[in-house]
C-alpha positions as CSV (number, residue, x, y, z in Angstrom):
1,X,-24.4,-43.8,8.2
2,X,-23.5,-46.7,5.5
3,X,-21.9,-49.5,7.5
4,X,-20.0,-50.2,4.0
5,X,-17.9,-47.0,4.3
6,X,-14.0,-47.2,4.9
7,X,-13.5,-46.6,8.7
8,X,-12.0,-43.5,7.7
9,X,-15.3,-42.5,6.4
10,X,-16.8,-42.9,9.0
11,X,-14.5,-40.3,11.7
12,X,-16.3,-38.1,13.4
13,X,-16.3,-34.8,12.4
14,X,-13.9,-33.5,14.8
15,X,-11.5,-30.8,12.4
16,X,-8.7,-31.5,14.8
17,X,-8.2,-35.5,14.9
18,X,-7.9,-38.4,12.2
19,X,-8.9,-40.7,14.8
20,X,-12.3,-42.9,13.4
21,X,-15.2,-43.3,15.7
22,X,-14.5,-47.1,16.8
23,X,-11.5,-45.6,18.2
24,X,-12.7,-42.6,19.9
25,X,-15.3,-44.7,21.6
26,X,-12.5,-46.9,22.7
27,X,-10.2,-44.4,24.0
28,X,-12.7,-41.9,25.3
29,X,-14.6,-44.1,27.3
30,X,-11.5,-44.2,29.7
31,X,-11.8,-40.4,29.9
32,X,-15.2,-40.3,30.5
33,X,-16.2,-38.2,34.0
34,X,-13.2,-36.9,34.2
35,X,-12.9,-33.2,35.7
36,X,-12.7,-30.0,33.9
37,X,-8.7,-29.4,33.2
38,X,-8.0,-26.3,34.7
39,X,-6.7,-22.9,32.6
40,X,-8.1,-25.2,29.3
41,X,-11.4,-25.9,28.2
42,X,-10.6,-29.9,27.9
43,X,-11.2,-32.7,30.0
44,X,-8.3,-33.8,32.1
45,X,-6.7,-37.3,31.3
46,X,-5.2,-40.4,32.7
47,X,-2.1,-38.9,33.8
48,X,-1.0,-42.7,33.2
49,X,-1.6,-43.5,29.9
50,X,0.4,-40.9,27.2
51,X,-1.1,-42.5,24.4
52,X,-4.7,-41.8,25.7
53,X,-7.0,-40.1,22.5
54,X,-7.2,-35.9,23.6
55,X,-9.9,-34.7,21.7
56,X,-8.2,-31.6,20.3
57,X,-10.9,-28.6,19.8
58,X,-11.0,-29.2,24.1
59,X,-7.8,-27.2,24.3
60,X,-9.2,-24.4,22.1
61,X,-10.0,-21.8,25.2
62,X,-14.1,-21.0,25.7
63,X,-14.4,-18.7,28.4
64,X,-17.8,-17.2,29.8
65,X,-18.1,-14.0,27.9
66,X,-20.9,-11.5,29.1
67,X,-22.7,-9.0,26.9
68,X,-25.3,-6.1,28.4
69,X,-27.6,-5.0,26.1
70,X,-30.2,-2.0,26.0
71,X,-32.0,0.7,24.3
72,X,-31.0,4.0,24.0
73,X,-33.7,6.8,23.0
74,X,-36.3,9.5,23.6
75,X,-39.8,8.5,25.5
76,X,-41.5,7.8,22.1
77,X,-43.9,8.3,21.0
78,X,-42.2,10.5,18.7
79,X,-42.9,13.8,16.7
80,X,-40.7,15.0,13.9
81,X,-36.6,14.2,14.1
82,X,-35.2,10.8,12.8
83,X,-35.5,8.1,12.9
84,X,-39.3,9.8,11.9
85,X,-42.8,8.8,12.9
86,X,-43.3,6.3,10.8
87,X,-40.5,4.3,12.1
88,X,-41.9,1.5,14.1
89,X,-39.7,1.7,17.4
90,X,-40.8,-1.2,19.4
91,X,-41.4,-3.3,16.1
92,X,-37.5,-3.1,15.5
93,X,-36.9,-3.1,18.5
94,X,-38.1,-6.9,19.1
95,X,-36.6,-8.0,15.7
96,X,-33.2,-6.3,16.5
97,X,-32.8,-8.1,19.7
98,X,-34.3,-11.5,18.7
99,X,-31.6,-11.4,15.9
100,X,-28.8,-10.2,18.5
101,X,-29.8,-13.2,20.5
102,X,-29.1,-15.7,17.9
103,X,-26.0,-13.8,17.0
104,X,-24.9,-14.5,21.1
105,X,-25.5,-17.7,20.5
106,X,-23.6,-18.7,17.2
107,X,-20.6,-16.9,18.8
108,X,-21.1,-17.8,22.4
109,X,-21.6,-15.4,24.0
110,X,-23.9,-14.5,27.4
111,X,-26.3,-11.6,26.1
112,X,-28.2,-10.0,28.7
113,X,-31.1,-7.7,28.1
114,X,-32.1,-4.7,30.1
115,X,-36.0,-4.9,29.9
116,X,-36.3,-0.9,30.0
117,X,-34.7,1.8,27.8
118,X,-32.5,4.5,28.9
119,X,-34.6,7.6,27.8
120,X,-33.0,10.0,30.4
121,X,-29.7,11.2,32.0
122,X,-31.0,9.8,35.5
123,X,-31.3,6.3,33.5
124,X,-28.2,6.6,31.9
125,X,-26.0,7.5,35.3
126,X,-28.0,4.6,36.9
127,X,-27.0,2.5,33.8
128,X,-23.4,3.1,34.0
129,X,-23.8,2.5,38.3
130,X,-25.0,-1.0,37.0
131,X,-21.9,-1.8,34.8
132,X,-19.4,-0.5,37.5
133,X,-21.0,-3.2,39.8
134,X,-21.2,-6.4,37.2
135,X,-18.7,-5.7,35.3
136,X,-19.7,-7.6,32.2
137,X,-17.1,-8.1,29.7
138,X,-18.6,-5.4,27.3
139,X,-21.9,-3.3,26.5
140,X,-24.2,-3.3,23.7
141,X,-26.7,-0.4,23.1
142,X,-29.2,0.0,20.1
143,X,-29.6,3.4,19.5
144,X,-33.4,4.5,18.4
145,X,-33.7,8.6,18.2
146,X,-30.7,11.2,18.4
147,X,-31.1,12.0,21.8
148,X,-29.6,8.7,22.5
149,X,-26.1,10.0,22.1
150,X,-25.8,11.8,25.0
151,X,-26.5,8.8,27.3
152,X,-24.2,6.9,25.0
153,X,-21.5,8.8,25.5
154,X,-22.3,8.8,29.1
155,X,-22.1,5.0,28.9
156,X,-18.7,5.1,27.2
157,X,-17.2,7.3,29.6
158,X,-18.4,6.5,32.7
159,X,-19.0,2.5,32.3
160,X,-15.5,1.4,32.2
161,X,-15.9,-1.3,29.7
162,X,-15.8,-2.0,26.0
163,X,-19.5,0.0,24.2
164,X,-20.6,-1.2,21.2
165,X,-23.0,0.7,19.9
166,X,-25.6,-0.2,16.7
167,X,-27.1,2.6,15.1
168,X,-29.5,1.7,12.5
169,X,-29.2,3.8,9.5
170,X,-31.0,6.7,10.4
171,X,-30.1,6.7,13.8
172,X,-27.1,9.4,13.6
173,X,-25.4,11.9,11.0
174,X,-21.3,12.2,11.0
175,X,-21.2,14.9,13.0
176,X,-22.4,13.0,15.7
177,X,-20.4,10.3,16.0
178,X,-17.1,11.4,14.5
179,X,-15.4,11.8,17.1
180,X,-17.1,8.9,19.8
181,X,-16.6,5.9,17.2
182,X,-12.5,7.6,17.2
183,X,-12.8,6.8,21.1
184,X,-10.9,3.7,22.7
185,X,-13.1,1.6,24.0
186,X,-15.9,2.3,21.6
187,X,-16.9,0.0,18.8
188,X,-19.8,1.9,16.5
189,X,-21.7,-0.2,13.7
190,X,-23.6,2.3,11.6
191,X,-25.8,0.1,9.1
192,X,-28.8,-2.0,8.7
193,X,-26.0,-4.7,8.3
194,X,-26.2,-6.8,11.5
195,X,-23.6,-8.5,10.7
196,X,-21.0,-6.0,11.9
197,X,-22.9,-6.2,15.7
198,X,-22.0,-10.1,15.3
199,X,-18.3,-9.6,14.1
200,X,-18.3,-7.0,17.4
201,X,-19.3,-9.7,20.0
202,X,-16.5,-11.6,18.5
203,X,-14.2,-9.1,19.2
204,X,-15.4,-9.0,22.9
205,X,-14.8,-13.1,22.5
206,X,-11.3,-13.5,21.4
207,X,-10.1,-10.6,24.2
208,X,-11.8,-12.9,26.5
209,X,-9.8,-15.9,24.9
210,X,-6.5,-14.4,25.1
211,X,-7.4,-14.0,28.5
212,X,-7.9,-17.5,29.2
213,X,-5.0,-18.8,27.4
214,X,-1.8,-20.3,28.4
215,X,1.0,-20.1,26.1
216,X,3.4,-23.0,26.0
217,X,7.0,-21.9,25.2
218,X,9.6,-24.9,24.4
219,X,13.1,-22.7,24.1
220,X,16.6,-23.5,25.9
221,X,16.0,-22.6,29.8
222,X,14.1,-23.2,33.1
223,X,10.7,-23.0,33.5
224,X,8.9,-19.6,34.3
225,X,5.9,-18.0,33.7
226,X,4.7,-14.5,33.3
227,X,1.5,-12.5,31.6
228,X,0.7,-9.9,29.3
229,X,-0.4,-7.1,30.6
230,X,-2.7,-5.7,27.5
231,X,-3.5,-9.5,26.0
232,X,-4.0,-11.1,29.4
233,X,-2.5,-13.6,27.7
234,X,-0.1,-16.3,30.4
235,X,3.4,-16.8,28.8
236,X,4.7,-20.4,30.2
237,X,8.2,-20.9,28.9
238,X,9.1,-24.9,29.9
239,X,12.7,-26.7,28.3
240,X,13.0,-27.9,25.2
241,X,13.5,-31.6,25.7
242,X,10.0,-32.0,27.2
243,X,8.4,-32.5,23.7
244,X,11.2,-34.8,22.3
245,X,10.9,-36.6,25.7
246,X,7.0,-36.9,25.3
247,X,7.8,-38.1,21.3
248,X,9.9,-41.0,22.4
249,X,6.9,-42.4,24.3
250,X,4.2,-42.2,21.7
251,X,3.6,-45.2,20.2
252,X,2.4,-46.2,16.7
253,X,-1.2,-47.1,17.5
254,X,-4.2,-46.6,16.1
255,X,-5.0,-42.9,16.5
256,X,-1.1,-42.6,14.9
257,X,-2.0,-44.8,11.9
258,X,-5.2,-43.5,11.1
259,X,-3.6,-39.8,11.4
260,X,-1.1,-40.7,9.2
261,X,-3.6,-42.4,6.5
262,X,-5.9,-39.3,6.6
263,X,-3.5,-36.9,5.7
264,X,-2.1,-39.0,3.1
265,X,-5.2,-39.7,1.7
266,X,-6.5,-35.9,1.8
267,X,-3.5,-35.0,-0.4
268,X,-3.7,-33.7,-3.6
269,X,-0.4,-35.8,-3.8
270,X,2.5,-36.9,-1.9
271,X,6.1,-35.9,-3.1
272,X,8.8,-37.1,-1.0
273,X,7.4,-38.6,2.5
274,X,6.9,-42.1,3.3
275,X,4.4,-44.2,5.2
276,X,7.0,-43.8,8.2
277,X,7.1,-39.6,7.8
278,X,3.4,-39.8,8.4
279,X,3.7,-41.8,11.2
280,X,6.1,-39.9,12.6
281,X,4.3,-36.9,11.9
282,X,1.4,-38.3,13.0
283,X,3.1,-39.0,17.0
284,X,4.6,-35.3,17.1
285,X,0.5,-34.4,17.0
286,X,-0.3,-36.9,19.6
287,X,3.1,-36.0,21.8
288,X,2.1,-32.2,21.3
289,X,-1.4,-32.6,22.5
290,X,-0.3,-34.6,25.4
291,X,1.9,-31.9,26.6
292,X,-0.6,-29.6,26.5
293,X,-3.1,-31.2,29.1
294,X,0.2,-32.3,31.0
295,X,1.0,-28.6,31.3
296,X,-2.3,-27.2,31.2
297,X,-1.8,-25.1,27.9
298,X,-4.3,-24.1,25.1
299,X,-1.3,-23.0,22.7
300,X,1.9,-23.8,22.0
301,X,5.1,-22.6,20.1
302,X,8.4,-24.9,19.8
303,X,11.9,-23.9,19.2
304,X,11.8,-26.9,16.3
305,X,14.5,-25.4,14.2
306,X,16.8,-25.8,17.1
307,X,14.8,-29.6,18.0
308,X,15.8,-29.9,14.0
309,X,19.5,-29.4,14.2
310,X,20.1,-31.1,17.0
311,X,18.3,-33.8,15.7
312,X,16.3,-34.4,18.6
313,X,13.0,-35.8,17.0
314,X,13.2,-37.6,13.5
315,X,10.4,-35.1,12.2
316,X,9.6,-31.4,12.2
317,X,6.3,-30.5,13.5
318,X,4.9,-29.3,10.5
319,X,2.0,-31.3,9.9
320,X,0.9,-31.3,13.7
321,X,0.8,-27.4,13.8
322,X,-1.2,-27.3,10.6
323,X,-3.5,-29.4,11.7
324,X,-3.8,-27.6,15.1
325,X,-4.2,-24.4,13.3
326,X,-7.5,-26.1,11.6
327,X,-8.7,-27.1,14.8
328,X,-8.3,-23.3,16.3
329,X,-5.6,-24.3,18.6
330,X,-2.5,-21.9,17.9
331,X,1.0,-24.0,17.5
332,X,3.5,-21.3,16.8
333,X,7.0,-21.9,15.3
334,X,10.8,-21.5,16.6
335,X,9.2,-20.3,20.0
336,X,8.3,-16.7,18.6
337,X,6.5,-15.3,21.3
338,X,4.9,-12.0,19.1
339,X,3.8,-14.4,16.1
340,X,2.5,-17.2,18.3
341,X,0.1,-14.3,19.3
342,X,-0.5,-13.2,16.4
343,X,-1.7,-16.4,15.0
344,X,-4.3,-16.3,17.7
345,X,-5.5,-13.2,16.4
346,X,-7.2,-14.5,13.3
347,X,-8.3,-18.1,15.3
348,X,-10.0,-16.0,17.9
349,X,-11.3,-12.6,16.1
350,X,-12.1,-14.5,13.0
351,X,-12.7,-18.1,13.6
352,X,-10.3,-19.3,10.7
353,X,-6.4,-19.8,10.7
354,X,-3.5,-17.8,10.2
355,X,-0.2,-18.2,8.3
356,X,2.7,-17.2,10.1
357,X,5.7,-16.4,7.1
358,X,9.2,-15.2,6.5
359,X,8.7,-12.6,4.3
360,X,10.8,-12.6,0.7
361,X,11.2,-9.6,-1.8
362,X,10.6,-10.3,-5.1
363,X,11.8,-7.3,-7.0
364,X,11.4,-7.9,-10.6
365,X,7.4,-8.1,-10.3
366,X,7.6,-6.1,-7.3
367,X,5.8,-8.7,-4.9
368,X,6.1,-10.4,-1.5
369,X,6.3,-13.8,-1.1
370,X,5.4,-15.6,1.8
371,X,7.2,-18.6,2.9
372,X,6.8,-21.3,5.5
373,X,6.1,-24.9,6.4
374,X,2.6,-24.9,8.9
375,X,-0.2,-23.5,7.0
376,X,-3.6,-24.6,8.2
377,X,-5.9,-25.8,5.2
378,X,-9.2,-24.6,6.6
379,X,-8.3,-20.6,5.5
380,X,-11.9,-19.6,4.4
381,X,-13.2,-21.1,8.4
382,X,-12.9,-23.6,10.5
383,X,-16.2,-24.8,9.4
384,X,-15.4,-24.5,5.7
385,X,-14.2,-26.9,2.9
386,X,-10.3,-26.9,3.1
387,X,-8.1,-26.0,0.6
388,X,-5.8,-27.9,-1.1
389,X,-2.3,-29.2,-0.4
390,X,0.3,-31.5,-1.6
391,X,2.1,-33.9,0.9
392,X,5.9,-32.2,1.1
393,X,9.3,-32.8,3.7
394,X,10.4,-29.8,5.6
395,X,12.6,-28.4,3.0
396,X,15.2,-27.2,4.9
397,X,15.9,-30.5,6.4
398,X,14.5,-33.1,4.0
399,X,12.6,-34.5,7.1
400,X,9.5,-35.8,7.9
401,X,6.1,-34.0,6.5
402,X,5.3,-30.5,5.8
403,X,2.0,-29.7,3.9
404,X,2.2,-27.5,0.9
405,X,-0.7,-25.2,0.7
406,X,-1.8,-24.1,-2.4
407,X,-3.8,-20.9,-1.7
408,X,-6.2,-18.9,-3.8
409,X,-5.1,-16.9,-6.6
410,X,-7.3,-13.7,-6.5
411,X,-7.7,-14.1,-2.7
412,X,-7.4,-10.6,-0.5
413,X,-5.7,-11.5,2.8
414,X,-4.8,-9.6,5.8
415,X,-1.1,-9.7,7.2
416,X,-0.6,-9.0,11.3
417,X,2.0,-9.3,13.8
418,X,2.2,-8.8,17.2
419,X,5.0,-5.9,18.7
420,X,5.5,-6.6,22.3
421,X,1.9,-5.8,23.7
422,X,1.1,-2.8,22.9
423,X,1.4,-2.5,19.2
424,X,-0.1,-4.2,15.8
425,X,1.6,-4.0,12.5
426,X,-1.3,-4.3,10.1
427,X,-1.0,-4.8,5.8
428,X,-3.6,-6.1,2.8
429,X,-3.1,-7.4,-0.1
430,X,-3.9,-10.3,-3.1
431,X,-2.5,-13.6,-3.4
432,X,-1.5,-13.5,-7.2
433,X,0.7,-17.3,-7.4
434,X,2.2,-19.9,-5.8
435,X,5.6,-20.5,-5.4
436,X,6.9,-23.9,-6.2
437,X,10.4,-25.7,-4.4
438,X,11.9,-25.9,-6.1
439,X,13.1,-24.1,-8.5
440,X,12.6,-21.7,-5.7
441,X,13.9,-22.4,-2.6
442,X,12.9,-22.0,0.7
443,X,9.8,-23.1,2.6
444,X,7.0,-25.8,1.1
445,X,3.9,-22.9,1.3
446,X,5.0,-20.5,-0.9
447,X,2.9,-17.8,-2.2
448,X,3.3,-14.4,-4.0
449,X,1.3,-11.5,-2.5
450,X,0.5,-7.8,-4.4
451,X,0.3,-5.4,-1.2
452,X,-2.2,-3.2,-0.8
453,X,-0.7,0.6,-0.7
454,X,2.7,0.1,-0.2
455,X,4.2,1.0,-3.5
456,X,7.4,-1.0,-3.1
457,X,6.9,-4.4,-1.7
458,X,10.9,-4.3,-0.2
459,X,9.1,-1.7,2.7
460,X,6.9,-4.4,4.1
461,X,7.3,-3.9,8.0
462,X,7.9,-7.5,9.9
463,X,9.2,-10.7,10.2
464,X,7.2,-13.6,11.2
465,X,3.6,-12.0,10.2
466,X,0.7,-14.2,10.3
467,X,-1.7,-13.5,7.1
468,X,-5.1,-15.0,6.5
469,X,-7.7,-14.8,4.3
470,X,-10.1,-11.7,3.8
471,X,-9.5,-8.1,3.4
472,X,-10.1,-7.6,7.1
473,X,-8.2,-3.6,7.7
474,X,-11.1,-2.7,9.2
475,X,-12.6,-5.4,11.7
476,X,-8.5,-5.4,12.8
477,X,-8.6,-1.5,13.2
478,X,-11.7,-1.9,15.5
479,X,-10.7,-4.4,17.9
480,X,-7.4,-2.8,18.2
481,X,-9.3,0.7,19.2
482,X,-11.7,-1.1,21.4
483,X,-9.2,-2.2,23.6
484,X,-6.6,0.4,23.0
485,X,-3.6,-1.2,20.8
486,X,-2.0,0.7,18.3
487,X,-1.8,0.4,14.7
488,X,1.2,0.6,12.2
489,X,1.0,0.4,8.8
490,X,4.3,-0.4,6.5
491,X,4.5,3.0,4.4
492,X,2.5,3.6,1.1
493,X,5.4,5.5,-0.4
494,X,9.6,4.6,-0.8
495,X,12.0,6.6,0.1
496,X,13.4,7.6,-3.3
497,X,17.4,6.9,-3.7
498,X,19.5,9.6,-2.5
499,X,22.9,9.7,-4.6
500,X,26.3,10.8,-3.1
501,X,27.2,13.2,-6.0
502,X,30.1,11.4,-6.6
503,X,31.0,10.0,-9.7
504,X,31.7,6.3,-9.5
């Protein structure tokens, strides 16, 4: 690295902190040994020091997930029947699974490989005996010759956990898995697209992840705590005065300043804040990480409008959860349980951040806009290039820092949200503009959105729905099948006007 480089050049390349490496060597070093912080995947810190650097991506949940892979077949050598004798079985047979194991890897995940194939129903009932036992957190089978279907759908009945199944093409007609890839719990990729068996470990991931994440709920009340039965996801409600409490001790030291100096300087421009916003802005991250470890939380979601009126902090948290969101840590807004969720959904299935929105009509051009104040800026990945934004106050208020977002024109994105655990409200569309505040009013990321086939944009089910980039319908509708959620969709067609006969 150039020694010549601004500090600030020379950060680490941690998506989550603007904190340079001179001071993460300086802060971490008192950190360093420390024991695993339990119900987060972070260190635990100095329960002493409240200004002490937490590494944020630490919170972001990794739990052990298992994957038990085989081969599902007839005895080749074969004769006649697909996939044909000039397939070369054990030839794709090594380059599938070498490929699957790098997949496990990138996504990090614990593939185990059954050394022989199930080629009979004594092999498949001894197969399933094998699951019941270990229990991994899902199955993966490569099917190589019809006769493999039988002893898949064995598998899928008798297992009792998540199959995914990849059939390369010529592996199965539509008769043959039309109804088994219908079947809860069962996750089919029919291609020579590996990419799909990849996108289906992460699916087995992110259950695991809402598994192993702990909620934080800041709302009026006393502390309680309670799980959800489908998500597995713990729900930790704790009062609202513990973040403005923890705000009051940050101070304005370095990891504060250079926060504040990153974000101003990764602006496409600053409107109203000042140098003090940013500061401020920059503490409400520290003081919300803080709280995390304290309370041993991998997400959060504030009641800030009601922190707002009450004037209990001098900033909304708009920049901290925005920054969060790019670090795949979920910080949910005005303590909405159902959206807070939902936001996970694209961190963990996806591995890029979600935009939770109040949803607007606009009925001359027959669109929906999408309004709030905490968009991440990393919408194509948390490994990408983020998108731009412009330095804005939370508009309601006038206070503090809220990033403006300007996202793609021509970009499909997927809208989802969360109702109660059991139920997913699922939408597409096209970002076609955005919205500027004003002359408009409401929130600073403002963006107009064509749907996808619902003909009147006024019939858009929700409130609070988190959309993200890609055209994702499909990768939604599988992991909701595979683990048994259902699907609502806002209706294609309006409900034409139905007159009283009356004359007015």
């Amino acid at each position: 690295m150039d020694s010549h480089q601004h500090p600030h050049q020379q950060a680490s390349k941690c998506n989550c902190c603007s904190m340079s490496r001179r001071c993460f060597l300086a802060t971490a070093g008192a950190a360093a040994g420390a024991a695993a912080l339990a119900g987060a995947a972070g260190k635990a810190y100095a329960a002493d020091n409240v200004a002490e650097y937490i590494n944020l991506a630490d919170l972001r949940p990794r739990p052990k997930v298992g994957i038990t892979y085989v081969i599902a077949r007839q005895t080749p050598p074969y004769w006649l029947g697909w996939p044909g004798t000039s397939y070369d079985v054990e030839g794709w047979r090594q380059r599938y699974g070498s490929e699957f194991a790098e997949m496990a890897k990138r996504v990090g995940v614990e593939l185990n490989a059954v050394d022989a194939p199930i080629e009979s129903k004594e092999a498949a009932e001894a197969f399933v005996n094998k699951i019941k036992t270990e229990k991994p957190d899902a199955v993966l089978i490569m099917i190589q010759h019809f006769a493999g279907w039988d002893y898949i759908k064995m598998i899928a009945d008798g297992a009792g956990v998540p199959t995914l199944v990849f059939a390369p093409i010529g592996m199965c007609f539509t008769t043959m898995i039309d109804k088994l890839s219908r079947q809860n719990g069962v996750h089919i990729v029919s291609s020579l697209e590996t990419s799909g068996v990849e996108q289906a470990m992460r699916m087995v991931r992110a259950k695991r992840q809402f598994e192993e994440t702990r909620l934080l709920v800041l709302r009026q009340g006393d502390r309680d705590e309670k799980k959800r039965a489908r998500l597995g996801t713990t729900i930790k409600g704790i009062p609202r005065d513990s973040l403005p409490a923890l705000f009051a001790k940050m101070p304005e030291n370095d990891e504060a300043r250079e926060t504040a100096d990153r974000m101003m300087k990764a602006a496409q421009k600053v409107v109203e804040p000042t140098k003090q916003d940013a500061l401020n802005a920059a503490r409400s991250f520290m003081a919300a990480k803080r709280l995390m470890v304290d309370e041993q939380a991998n997400a959060i979601t504030t009641d800030c409008l009601g922190m707002v009126t009450q004037k209990d902090v001098p900033t909304p948290p708009c920049m901290a959860a925005a920054m969060f969101q790019d670090a795949g840590v979920t910080y949910g807004c005005e303590a909405d349980v159902d959206a807070a969720l939902s936001l996970m959904f694209p961190s963990y299935v996806f591995d890029k951040p979600g935009f939770i929105n109040d949803p607007v009509p606009e009925t001359v051009k027959n669109l929906l806009i999408v309004a709030h104040c905490v968009s991440g800026t990393k919408l194509n990945g948390f490994d990408q290039p983020a998108e731009p934004f412009i330095m804005r106050n939370h508009s309601e208020s006038a206070l503090g820092v809220s990033l403006q977002v300007l996202w793609k024109e021509g970009q499909p994105v997927t809208l989802v949200k969360f109702r109660g655990d059991n139920e997913l409200l699922l939408d597409t569309g096209t970002v076609v503009s955005n919205v500027q505040t004003p002359p408009a009013g409401g929130c600073r990321t403002n963006f107009e959105v064509l749907m996808d086939r619902v003909e009147d944009a006024r019939d858009v089910l929700g409130f609070h729905q988190v959309v993200f980039y890609g055209n994702h319908r499909r990768q939604v509708m599988d992991f909701c099948q595979l683990y048994g959620i259902k699907v609502v969709n806002s209706p294609e067609r309006t409900q034409l006007p139905q007159g009283d006969g009356k004359q007015a």
